[in-house]
N, CA, C and O atoms as CSV, one atom per row, in Angstrom:
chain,resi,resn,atom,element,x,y,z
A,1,UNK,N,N,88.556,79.174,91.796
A,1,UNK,CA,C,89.003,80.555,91.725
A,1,UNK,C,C,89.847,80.723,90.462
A,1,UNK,O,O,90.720,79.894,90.200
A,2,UNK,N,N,89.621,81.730,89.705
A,2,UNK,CA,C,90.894,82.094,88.852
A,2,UNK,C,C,90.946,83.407,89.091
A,2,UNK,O,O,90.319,84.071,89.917
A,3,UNK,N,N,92.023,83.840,88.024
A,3,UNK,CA,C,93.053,84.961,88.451
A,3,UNK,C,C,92.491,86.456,88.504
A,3,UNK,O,O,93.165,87.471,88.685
A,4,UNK,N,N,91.051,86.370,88.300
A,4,UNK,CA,C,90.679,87.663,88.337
A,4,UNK,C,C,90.099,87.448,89.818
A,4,UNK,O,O,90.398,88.439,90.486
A,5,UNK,N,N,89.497,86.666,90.447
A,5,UNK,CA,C,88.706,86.466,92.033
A,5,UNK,C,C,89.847,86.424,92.834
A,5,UNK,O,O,89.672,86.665,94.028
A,6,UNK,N,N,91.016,86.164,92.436
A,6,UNK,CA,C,92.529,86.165,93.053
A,6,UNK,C,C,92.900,87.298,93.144
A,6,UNK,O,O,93.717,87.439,94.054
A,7,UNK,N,N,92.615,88.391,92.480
A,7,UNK,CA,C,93.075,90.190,92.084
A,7,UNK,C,C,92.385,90.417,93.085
A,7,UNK,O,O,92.989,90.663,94.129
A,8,UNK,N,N,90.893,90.406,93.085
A,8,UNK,CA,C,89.816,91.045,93.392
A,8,UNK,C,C,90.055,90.944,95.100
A,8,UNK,O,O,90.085,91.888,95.890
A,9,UNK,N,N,90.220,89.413,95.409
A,9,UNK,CA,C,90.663,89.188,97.019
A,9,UNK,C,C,92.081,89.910,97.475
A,9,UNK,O,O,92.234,90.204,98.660
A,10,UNK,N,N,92.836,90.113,96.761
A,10,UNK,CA,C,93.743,90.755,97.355
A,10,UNK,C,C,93.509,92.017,97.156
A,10,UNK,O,O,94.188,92.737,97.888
A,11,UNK,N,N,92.559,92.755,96.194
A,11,UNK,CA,C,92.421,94.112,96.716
A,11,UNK,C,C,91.500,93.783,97.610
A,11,UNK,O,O,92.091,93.747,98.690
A,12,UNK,N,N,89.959,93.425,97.821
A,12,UNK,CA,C,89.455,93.498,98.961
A,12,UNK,C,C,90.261,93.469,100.261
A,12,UNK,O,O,89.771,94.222,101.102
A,13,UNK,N,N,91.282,92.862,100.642
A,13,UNK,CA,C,92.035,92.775,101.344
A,13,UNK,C,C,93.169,94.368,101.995
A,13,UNK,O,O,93.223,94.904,103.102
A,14,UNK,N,N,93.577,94.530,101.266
A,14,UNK,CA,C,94.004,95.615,100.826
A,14,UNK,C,C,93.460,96.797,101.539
A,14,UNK,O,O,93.950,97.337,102.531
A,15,UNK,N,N,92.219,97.176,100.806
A,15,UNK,CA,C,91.234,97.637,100.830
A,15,UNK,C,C,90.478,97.607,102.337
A,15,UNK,O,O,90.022,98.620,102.866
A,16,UNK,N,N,90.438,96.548,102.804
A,16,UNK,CA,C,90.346,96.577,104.689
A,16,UNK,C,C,91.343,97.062,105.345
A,16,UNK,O,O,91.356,97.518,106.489
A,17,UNK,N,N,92.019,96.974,104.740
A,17,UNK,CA,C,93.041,96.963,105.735
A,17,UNK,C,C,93.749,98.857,105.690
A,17,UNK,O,O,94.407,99.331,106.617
A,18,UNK,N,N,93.439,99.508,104.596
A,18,UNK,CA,C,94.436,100.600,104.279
A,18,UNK,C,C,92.756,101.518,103.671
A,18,UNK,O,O,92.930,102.050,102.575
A,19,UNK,N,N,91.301,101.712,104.258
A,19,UNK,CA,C,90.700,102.261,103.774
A,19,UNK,C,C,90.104,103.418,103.100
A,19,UNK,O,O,89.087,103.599,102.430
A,20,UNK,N,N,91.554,104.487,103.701
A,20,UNK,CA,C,91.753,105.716,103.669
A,20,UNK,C,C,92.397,106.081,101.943
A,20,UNK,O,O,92.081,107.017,101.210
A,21,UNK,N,N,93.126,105.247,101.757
A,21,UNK,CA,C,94.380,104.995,101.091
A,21,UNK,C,C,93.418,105.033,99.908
A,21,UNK,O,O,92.216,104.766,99.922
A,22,UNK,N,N,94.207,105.430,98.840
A,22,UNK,CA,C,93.538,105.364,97.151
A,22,UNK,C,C,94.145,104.221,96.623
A,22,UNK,O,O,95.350,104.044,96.447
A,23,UNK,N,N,93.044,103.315,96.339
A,23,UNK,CA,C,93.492,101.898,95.834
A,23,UNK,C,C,92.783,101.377,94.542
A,23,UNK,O,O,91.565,101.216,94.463
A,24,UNK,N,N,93.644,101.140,93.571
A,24,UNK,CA,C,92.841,101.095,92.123
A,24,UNK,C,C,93.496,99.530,91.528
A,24,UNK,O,O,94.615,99.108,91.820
A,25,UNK,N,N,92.778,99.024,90.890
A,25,UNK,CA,C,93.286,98.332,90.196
A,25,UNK,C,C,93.606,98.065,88.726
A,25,UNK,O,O,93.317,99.004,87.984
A,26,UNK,N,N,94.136,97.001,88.150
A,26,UNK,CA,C,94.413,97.703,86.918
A,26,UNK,C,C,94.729,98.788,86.394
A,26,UNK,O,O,94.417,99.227,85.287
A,27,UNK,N,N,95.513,99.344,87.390
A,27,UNK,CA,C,96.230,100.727,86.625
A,27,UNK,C,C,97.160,100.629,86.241
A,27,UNK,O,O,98.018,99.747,86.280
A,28,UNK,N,N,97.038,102.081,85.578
A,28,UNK,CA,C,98.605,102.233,84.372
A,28,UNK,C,C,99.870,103.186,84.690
A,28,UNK,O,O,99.409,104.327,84.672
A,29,UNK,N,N,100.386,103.208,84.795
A,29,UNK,CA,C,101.492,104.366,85.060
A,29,UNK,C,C,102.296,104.428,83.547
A,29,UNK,O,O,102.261,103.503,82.735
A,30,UNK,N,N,102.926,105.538,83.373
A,30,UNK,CA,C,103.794,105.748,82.574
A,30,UNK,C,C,105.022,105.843,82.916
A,30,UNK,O,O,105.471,106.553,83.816
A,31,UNK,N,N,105.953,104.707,81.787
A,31,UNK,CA,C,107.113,104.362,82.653
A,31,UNK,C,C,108.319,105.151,82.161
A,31,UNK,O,O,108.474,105.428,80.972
A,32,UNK,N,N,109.172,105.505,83.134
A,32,UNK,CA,C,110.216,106.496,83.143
A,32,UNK,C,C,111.287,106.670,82.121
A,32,UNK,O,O,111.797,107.715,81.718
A,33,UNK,N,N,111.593,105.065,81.683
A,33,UNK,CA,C,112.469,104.781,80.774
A,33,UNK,C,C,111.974,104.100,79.796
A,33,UNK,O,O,112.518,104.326,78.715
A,34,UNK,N,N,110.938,103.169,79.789
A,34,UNK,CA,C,110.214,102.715,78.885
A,34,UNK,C,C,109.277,103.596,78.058
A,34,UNK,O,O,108.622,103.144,77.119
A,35,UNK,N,N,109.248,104.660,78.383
A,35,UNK,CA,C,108.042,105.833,78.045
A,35,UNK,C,C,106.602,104.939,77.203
A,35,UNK,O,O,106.197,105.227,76.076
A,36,UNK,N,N,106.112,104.004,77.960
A,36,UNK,CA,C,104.938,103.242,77.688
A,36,UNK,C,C,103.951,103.047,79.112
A,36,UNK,O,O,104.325,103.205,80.274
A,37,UNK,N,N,102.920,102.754,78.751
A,37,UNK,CA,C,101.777,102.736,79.769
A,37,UNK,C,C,102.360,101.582,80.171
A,37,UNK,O,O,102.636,100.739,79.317
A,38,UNK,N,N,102.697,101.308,81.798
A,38,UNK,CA,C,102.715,100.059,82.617
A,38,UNK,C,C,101.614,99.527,83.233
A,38,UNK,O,O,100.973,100.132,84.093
A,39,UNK,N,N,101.378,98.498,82.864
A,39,UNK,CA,C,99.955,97.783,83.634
A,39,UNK,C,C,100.309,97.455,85.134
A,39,UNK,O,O,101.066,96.496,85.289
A,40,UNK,N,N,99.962,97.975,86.022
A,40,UNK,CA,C,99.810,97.258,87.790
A,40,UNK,C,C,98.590,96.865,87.916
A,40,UNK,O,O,97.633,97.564,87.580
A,41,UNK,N,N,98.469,95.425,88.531
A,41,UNK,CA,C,97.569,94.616,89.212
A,41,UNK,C,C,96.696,95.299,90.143
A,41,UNK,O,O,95.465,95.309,90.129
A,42,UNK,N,N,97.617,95.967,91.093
A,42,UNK,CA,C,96.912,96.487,92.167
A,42,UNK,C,C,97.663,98.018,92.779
A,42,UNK,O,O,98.843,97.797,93.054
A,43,UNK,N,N,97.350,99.146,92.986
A,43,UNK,CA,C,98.577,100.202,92.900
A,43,UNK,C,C,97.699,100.839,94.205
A,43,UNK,O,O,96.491,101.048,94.318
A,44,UNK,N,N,98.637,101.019,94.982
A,44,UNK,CA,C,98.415,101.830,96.423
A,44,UNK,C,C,98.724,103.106,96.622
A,44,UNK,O,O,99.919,103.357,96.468
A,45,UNK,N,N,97.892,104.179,96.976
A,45,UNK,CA,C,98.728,105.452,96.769
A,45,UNK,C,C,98.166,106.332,98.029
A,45,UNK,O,O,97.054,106.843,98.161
A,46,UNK,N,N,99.230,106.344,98.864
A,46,UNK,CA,C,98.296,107.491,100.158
A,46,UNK,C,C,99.871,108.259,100.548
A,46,UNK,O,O,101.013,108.009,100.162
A,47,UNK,N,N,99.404,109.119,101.334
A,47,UNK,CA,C,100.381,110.125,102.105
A,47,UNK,C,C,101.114,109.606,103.858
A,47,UNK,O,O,100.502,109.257,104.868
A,48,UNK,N,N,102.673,109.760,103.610
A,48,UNK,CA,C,102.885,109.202,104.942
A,48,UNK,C,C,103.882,110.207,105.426
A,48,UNK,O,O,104.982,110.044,104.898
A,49,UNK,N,N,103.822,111.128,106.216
A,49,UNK,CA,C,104.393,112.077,106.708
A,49,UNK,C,C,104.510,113.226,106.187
A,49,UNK,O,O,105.418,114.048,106.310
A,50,UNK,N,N,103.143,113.282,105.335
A,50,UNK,CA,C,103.205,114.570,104.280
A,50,UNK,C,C,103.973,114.286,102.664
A,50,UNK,O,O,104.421,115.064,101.822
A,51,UNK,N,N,103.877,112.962,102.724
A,51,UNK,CA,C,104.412,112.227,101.593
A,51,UNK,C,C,103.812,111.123,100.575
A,51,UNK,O,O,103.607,109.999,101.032
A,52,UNK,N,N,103.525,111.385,99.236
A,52,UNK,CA,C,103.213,110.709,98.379
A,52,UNK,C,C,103.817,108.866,98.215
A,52,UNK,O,O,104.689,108.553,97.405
A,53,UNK,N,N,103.459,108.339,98.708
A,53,UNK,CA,C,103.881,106.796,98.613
A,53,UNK,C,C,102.817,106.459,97.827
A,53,UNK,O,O,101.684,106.929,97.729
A,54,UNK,N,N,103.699,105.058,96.982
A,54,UNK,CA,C,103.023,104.463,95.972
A,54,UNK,C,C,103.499,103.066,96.208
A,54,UNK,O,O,104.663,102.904,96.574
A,55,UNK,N,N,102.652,101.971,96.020
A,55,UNK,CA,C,102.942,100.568,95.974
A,55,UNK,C,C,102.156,99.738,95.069
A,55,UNK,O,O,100.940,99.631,94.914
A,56,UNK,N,N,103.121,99.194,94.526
A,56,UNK,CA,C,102.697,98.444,93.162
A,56,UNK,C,C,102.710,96.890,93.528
A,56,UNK,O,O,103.700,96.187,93.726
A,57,UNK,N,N,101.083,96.456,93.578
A,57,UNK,CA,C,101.150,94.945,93.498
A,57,UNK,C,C,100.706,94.195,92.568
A,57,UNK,O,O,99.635,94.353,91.981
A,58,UNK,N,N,101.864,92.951,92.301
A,58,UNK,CA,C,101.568,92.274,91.329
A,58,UNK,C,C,100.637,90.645,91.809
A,58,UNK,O,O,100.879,89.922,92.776
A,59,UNK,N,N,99.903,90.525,91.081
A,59,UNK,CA,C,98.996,89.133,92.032
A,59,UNK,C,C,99.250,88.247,90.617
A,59,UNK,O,O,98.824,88.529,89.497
A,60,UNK,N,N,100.285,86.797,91.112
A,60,UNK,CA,C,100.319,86.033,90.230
A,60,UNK,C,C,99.993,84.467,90.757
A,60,UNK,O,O,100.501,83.740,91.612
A,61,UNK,N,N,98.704,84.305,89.649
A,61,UNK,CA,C,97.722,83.210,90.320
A,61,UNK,C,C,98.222,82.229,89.603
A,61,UNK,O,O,97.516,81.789,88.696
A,62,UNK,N,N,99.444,81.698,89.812
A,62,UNK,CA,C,100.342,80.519,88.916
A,62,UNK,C,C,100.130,78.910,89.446
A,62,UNK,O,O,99.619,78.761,90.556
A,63,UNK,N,N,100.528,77.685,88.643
A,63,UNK,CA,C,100.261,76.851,89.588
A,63,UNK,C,C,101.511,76.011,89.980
A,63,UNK,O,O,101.678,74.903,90.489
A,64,UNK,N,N,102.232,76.900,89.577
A,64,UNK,CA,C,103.717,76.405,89.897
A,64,UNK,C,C,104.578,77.649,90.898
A,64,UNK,O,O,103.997,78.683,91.228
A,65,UNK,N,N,105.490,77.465,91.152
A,65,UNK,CA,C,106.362,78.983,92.074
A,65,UNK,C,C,106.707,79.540,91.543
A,65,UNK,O,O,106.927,79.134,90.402
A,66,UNK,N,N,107.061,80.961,91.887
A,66,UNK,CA,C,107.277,81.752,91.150
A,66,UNK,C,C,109.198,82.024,91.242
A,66,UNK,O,O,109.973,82.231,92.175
A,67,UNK,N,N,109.327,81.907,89.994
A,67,UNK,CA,C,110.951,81.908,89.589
A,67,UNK,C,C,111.581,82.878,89.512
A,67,UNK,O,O,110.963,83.934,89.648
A,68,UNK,N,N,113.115,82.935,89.256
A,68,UNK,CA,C,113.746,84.264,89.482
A,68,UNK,C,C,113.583,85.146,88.781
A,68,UNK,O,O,113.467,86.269,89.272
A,69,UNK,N,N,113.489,84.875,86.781
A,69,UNK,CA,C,112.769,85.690,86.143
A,69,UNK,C,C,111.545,85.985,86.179
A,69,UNK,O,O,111.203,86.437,85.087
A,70,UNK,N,N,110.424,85.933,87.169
A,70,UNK,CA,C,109.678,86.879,87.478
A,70,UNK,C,C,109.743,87.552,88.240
A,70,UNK,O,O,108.755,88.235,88.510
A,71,UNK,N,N,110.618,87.653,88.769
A,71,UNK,CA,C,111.204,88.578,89.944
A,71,UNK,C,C,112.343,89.846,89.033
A,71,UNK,O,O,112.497,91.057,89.191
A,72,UNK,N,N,112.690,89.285,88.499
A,72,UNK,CA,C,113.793,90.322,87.851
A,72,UNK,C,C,112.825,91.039,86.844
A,72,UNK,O,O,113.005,92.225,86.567
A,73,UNK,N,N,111.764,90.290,86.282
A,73,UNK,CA,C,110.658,90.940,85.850
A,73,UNK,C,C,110.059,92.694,86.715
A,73,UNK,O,O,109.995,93.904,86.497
A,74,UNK,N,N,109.749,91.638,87.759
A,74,UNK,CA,C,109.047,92.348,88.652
A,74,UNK,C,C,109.562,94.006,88.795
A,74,UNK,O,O,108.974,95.084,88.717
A,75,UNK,N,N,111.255,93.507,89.094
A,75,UNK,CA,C,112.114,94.389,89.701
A,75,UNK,C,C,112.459,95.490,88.185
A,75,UNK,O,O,112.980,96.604,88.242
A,76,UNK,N,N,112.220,95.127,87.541
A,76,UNK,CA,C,112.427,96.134,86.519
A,76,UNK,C,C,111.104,96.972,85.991
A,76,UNK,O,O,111.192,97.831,85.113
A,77,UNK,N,N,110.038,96.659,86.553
A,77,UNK,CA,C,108.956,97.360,86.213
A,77,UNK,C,C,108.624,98.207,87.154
A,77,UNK,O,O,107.997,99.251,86.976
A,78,UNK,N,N,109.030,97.789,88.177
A,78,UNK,CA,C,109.475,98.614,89.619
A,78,UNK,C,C,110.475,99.801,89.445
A,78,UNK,O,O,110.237,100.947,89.826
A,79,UNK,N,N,111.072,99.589,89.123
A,79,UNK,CA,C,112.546,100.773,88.676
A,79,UNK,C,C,111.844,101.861,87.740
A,79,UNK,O,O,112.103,103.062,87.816
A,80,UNK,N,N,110.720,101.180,86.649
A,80,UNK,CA,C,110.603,101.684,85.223
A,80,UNK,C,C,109.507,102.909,85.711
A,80,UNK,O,O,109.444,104.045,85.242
A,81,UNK,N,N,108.684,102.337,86.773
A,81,UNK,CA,C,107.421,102.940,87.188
A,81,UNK,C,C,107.669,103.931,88.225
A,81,UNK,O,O,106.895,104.840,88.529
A,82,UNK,N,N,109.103,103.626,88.881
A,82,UNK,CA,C,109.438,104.699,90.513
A,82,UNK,C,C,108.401,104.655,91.340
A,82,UNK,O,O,107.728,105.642,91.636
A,83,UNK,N,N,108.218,103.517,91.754
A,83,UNK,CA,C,107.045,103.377,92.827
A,83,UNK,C,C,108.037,103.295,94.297
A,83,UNK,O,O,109.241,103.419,94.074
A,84,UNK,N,N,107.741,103.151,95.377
A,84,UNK,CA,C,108.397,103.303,96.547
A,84,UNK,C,C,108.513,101.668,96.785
A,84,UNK,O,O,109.653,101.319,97.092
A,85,UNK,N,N,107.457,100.523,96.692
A,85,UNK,CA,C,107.935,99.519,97.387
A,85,UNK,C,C,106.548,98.580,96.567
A,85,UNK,O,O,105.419,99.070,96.535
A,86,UNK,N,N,106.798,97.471,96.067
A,86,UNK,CA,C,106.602,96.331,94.893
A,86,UNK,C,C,106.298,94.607,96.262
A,86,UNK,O,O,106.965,93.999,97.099
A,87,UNK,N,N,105.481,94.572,95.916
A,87,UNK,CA,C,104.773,93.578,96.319
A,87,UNK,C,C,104.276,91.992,95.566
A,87,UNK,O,O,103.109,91.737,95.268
A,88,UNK,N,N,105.251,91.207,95.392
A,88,UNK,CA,C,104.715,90.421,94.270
A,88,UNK,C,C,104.189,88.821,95.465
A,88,UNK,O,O,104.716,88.271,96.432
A,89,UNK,N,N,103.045,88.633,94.753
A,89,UNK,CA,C,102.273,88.148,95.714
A,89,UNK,C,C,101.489,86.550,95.158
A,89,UNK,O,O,100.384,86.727,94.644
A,90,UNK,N,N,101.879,85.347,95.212
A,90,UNK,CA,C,101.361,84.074,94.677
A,90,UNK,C,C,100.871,82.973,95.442
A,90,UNK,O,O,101.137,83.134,96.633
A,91,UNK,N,N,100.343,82.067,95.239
A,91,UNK,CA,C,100.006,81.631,96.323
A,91,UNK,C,C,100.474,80.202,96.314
A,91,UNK,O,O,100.145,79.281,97.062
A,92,UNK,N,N,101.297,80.216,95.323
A,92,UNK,CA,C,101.820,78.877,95.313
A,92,UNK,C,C,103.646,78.901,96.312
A,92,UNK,O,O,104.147,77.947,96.905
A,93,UNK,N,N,104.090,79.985,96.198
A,93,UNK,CA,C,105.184,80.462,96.673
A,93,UNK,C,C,106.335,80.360,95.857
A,93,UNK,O,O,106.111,80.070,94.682
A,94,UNK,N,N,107.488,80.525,96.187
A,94,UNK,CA,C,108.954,80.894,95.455
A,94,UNK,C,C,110.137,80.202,95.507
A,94,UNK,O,O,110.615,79.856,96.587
A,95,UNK,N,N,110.752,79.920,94.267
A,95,UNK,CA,C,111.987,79.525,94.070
A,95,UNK,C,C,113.234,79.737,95.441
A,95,UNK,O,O,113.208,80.720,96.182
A,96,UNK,N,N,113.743,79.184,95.501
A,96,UNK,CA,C,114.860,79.718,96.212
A,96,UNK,C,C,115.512,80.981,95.745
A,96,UNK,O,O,115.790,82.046,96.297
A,97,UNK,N,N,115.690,80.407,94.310
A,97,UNK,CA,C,116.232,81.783,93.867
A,97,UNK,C,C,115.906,82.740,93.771
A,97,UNK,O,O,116.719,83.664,93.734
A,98,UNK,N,N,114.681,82.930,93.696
A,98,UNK,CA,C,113.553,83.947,93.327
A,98,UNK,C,C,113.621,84.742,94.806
A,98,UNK,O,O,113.762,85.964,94.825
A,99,UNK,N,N,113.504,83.921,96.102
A,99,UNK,CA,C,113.656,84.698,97.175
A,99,UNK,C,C,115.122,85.260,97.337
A,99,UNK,O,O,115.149,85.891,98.394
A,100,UNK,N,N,116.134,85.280,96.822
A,100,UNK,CA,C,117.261,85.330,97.123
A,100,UNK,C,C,117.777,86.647,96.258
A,100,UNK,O,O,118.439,87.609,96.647
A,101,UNK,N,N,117.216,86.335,94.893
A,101,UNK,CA,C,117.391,87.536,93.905
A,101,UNK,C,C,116.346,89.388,94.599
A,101,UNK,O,O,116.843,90.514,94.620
A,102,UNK,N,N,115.090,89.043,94.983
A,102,UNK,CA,C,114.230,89.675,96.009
A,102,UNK,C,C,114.799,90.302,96.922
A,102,UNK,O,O,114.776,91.528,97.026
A,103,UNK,N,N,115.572,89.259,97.947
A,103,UNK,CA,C,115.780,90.097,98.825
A,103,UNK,C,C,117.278,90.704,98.811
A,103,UNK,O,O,117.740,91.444,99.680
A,104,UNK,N,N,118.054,90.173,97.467
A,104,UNK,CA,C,119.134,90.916,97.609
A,104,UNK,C,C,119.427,91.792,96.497
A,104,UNK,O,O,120.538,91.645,95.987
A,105,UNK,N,N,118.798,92.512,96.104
A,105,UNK,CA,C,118.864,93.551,94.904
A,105,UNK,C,C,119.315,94.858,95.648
A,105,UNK,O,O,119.067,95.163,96.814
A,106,UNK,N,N,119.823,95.355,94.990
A,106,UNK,CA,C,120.588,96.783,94.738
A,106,UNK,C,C,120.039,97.771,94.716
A,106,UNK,O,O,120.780,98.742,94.871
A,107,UNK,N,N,118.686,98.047,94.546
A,107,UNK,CA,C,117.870,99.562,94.085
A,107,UNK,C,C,117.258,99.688,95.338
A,107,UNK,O,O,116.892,98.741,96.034
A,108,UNK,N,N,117.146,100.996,95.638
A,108,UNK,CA,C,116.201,101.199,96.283
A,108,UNK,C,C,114.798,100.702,96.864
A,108,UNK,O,O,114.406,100.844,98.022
A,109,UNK,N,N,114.076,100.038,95.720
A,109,UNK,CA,C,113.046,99.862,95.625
A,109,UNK,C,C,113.217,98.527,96.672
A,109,UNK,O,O,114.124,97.698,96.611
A,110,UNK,N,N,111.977,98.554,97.748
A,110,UNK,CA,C,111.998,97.642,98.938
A,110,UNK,C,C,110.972,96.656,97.810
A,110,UNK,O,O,110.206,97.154,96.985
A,111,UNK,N,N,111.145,95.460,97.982
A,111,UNK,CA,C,110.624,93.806,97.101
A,111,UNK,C,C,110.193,93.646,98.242
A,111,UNK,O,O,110.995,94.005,99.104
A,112,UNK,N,N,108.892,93.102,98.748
A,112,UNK,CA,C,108.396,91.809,99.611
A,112,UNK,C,C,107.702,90.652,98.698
A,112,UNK,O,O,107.008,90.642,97.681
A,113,UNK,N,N,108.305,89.576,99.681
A,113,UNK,CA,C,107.291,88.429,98.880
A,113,UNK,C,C,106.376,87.732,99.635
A,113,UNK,O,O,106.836,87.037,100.541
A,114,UNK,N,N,105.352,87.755,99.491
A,114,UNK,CA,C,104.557,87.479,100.486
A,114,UNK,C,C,103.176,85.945,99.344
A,114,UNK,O,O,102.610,86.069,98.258
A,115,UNK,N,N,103.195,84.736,100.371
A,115,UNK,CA,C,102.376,83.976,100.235
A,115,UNK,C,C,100.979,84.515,100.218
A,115,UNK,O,O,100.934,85.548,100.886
A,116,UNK,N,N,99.528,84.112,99.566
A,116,UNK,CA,C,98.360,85.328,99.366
A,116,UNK,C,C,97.885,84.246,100.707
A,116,UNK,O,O,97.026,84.847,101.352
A,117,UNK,N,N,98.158,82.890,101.313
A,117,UNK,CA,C,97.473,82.825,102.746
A,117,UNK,C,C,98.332,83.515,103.754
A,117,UNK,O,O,97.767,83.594,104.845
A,118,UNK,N,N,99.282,83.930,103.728
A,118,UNK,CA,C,99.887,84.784,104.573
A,118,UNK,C,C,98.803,86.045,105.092
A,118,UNK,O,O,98.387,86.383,106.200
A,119,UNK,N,N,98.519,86.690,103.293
A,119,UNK,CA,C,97.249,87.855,104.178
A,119,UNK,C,C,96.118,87.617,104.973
A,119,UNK,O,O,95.621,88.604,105.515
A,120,UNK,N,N,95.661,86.643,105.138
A,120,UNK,CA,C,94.577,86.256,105.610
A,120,UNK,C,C,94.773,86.179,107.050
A,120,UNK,O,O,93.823,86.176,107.833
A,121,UNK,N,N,95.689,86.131,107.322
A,121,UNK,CA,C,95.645,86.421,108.642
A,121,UNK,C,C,95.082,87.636,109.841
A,121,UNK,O,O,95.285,87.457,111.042
């Protein structure tokens, strides 16, 4: 597998699971403070109580864990883009720190980190 059959499975995934939902990949948003096109992996966009939600996933097919600066990465492209809730997703899994910086940030923006055999369930 490489990192594009790794994209592709987690949108198929996705994609079962949320079929209603507008699900694109490789999209771009324009970012709020960066005023540049942002690349998302995988971007989720449906209505939940008469409400526009957006979720931005990142699929990183690494062969090591993923560290705190990709998380602070993460979390700032998240902020830049105003998406509702950021999904960064590997299958090798995460630093300590990396989970720690994740789940204790300050913004709004809800972080999950989720293992890619976790979805398979």
């Amino acid at each position: 597998m490489d990192w594009r059959q790794y994209e592709k499975e987690i949108f198929d995934i996705f994609k079962g699971e949320y079929p209603e939902a507008e699900i694109s990949c490789d999209a771009k948003i324009k970012g709020r403070y960066s005023n540049t096109d942002r690349q998302i992996d995988i971007l989720i966009q449906d209505y939940v109580a008469g409400n526009r939600m957006s979720i931005a996933i990142d699929a990183k097919y690494f062969n090591q864990k993923i560290d705190v600066k990709d998380v602070e990465c993460f979390i700032g492209m998240l902020a830049d883009i105003e998406v509702h809730k950021g999904l960064l997703i590997t299958q090798e899994g995460y630093s300590e720190a990396a989970i720690k910086r994740a789940f204790n940030d300050s913004n709004d923006i809800e972080l999950d980190i989720l293992n890619f055999k976790e979805l398979q369930y």
